[in-house]
Kinemage of the C-alpha trace (Angstrom):
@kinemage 1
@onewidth
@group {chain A} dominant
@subgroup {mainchain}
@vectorlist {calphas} color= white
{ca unk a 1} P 170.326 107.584 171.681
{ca unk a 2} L 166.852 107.484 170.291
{ca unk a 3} L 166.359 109.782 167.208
{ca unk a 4} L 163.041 111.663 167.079
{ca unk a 5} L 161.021 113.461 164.142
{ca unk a 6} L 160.495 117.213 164.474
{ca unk a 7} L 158.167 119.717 162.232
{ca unk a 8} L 158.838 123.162 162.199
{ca unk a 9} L 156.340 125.577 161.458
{ca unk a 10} L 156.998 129.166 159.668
{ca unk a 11} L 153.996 131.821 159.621
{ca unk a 12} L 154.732 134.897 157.593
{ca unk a 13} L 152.611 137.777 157.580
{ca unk a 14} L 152.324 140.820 155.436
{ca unk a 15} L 149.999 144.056 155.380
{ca unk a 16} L 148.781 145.515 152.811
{ca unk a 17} L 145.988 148.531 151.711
{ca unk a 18} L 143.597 148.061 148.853
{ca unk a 19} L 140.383 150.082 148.058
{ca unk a 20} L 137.450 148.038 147.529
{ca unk a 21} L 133.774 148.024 148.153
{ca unk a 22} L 133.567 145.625 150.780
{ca unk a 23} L 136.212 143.709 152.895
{ca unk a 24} L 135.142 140.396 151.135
{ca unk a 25} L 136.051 142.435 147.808
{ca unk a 26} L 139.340 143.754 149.813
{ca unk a 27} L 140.080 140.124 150.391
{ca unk a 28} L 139.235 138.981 146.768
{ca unk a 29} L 141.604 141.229 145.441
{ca unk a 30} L 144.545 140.355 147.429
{ca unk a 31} L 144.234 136.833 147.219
{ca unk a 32} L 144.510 137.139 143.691
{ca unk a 33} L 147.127 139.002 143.780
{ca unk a 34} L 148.849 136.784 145.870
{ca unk a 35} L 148.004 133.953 143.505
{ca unk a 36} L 149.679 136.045 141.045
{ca unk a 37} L 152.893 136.666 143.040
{ca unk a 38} L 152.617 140.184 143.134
{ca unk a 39} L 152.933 139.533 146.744
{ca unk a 40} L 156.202 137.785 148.011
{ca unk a 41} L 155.666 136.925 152.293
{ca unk a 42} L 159.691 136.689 153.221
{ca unk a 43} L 161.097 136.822 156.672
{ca unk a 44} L 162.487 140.264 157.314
């Protein structure tokens, strides 16, 4: 039997409400956030 390389591919996804002027600002802010692990994506 022939043995065959698979990839499996997780997306995790995670809301979340900030207040900023703009959505590029919105997105700014939790970005760095997320760069700063106060956001943790885990399968629920």
């Amino acid at each position: 039997m022939k043995k065959f390389n698979v990839i499996i591919t997780e997306t995790l996804r995670k809301v979340v409400t900030v207040e900023a002027e703009t959505a590029e600002d919105a997105e700014e802010i939790v970005d760095a956030a997320w760069h700063n692990s106060e956001y943790i994506l885990e399968a629920e």
